[in-house]
N, C-alpha and C positions, 0 to 999 in steps of 0.2 A: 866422130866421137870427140871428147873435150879434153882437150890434151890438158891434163890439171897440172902441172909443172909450168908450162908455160903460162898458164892461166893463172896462176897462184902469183905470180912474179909478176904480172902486170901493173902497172901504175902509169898515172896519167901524166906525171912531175908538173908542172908550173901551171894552170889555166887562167891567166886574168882576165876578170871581167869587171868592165867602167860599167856602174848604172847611174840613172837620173831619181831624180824628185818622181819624174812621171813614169820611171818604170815602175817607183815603187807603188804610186797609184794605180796602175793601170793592174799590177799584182792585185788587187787590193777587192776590185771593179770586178774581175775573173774570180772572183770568189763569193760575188753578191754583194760586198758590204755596201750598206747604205744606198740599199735601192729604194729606202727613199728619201730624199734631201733633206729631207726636217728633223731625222734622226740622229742629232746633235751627239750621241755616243760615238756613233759611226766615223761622225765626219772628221773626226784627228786623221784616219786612213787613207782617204779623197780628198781631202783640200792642203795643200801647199801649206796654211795659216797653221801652223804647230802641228806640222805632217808629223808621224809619224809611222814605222814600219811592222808590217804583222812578220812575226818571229816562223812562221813557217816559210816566209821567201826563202831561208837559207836552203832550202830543200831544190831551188832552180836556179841558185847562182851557182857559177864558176863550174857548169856541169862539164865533163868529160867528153859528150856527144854520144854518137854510138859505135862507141869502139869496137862493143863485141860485133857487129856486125859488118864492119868494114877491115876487122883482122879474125881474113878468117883459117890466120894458123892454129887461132884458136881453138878451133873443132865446134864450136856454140851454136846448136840448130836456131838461131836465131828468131824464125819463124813462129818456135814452140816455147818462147821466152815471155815469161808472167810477171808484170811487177807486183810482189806479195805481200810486200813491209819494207812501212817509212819508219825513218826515228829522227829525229832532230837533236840537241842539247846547246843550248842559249849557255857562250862562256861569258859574255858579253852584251849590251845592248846595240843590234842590228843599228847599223846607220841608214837613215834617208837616202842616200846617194853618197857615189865613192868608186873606190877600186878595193878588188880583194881577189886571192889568190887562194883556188884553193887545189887542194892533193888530193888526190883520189888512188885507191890502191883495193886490192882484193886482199880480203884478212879471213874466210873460211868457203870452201868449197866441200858439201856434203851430197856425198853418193847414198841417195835412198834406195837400189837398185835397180838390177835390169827392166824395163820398162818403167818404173815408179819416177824417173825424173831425178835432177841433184835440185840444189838449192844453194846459192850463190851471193855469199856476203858481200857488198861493197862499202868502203868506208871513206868518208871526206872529212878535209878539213878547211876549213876558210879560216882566213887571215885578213887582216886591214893593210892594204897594198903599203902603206908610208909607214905605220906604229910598227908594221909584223905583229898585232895584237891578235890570239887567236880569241874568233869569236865566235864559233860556231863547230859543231862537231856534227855528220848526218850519216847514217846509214841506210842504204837502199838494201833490202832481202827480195832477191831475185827466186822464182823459181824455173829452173830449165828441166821444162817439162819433155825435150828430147836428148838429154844427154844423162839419163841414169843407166848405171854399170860400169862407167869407167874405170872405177878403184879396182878392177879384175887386173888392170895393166900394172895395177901401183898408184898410190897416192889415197889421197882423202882427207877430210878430218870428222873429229867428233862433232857431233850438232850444237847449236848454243843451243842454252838456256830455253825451251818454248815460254812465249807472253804470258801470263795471268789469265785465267779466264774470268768476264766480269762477273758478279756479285750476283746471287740466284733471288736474292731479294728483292724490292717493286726499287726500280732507282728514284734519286732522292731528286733530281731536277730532270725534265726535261723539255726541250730547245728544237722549237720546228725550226729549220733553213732552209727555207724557199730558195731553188737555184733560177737563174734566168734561162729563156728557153735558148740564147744567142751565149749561152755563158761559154762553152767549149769556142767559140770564135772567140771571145775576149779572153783566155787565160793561152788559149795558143800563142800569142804575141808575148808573153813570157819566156816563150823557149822550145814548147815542145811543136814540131809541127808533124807530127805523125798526121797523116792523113784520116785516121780511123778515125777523127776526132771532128772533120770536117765536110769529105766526101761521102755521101748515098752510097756510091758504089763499091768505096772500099770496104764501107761499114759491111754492104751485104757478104758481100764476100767471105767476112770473118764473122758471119754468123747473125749480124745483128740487124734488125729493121731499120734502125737509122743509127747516124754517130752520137758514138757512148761520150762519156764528160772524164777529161783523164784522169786517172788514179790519185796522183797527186792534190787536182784540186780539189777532190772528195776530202782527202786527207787538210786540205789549207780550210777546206769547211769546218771542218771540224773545230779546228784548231780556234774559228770562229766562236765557233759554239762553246768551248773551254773558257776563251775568254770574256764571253757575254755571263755564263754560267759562275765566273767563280774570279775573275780578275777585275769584275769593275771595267773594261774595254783597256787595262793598262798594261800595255804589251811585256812591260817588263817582268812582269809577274812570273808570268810564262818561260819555266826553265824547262823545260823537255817534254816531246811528245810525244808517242809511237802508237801506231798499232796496224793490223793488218786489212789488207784490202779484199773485203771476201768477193765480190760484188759488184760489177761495175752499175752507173748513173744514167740516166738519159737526162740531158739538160731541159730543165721546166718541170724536175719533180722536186718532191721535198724532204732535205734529209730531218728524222726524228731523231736526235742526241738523246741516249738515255745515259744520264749520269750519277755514280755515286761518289759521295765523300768518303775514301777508304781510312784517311787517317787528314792528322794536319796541311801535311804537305803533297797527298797522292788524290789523285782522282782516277776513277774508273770508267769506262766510256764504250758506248756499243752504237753504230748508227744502223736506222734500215730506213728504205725510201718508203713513203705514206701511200702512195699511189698504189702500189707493187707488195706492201707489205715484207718486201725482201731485205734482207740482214745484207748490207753493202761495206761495213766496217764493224768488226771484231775485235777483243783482246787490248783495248783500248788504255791508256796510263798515260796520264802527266803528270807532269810536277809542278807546284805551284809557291812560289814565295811569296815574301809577306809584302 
């Protein structure tokens, strides 16, 4: 069981991480942009010539690894561990290449109860390795679907805030994104190498006919689809993201962005894959400057 004191006090202190021009491409490539070359919007993302960096990277820089799993005074059934909800918040414009440092720390641990699973806040922050400029702010909502009931021992907290639900209305755009069927091998080179994402046989294992496309980069799709939908492809636009992951992907399907303009600076967003008709991202919000 998840010893929440000890769990609660966790933090990662210092992670640096140096990336290139071509990490930021290849980020870029694992999310489909500009699968096809002539699409002159795209190509700031893929070409070196006035690169530029999509604002949801900061979601796989300077990551922690997998703590919970490798400390396991933690109690963390690991196993029965779900990524539920991304969030991002742009303090600054992402640089092309660099160093940055970022902290990781646990800021709420909620007991749904005995069998029902907790749910598990993480919070980062990145910084610009030479300025200490903070530039980025990301939380991961974990749900640990084998450690409900702890708070019987002591501890817990209150839940945050649940997301928005989107708009029951027809939404006002929406944005097919075609993923490639090789996409999960190209966004693994990012960072995550979970197997689930790569091997037939782990995949069967954990339920699935073949390997799913990681959570993440459903969420870096999106974030796609945001800024085709409502930034012009100009990253800076793009001040914060979030929403939840109902749903995993199979690479070579295509996600349907349904989006609404909720106000000047808010967008609402729901994704489901076309193929499957299935609701794959929920609860959807960004924010958008001018």
């Amino acid at each position: 069981m998840i010893d929440y004191e000890k769990t609660k006090a966790w933090n990662s202190g210092e992670v640096r991480h140096s990336f290139t021009e071509k990490d930021t491409i290849l980020y870029a490539l694992g999310l489909g942009i500009c699968d096809d070359p002539m699409n002159r919007e795209q190509l700031g993302f893929v070409y070196e010539k006035d690169l530029v960096a999509m604002p949801t990277m900061v979601a796989v820089l300077a990551s922690p690894g997998s703590w919970m799993r490798d400390r396991q005074e933690f109690g963390i059934d690991y196993l029965k561990l779900v990524h539920g909800e991304q969030s991002i918040t742009l303090h600054r414009t992402l640089p092309i290449a660099g160093t940055v440092i970022g902290r990781s720390r646990v800021v709420r641990i909620v007991d749904k109860g005995e069998g029902k699973g907790a749910v598990m806040h993480v919070e980062k922050t990145l910084h610009e390795e030479r300025s200490g400029d903070h530039l980025a702010t990301a939380e991961q909502v974990l749900f640990l679907r084998g450690d409900g009931g702890f708070s019987q021992g002591g501890g817990g907290d209150d839940p945050a805030t649940p997301l928005p639900k989107a708009p029951e209305s027809a939404p006002h755009f929406v944005v097919e994104l075609p993923t490639r069927a090789d996409a999960a091998l190209l966004y693994r080179l990012s960072g995550d190498l979970n197997p689930l994402h790569i091997d037939p046989s782990v995949a069967a294992k954990a339920g699935f006919a073949r390997p799913i496309l990681h959570g993440l980069a459903t969420y870096g799709i999106a974030g796609h689809g945001v800024l085709k939908a409502f930034c012009d492809y100009d990253p800076t636009r793009l001040k914060e993201i979030r929403a939840r992951l109902s749903s995993p992907v199979f690479p070579g399907e295509t996600l349907v962005l349904e989006c609404w303009r909720v106000s000047d600076d808010e967008v609402a967003f729901q994704g489901r894959v076309k193929e499957r008709d299935v609701q794959v991202l929920s609860n959807g919000r960004a924010r958008i400057g001018r």
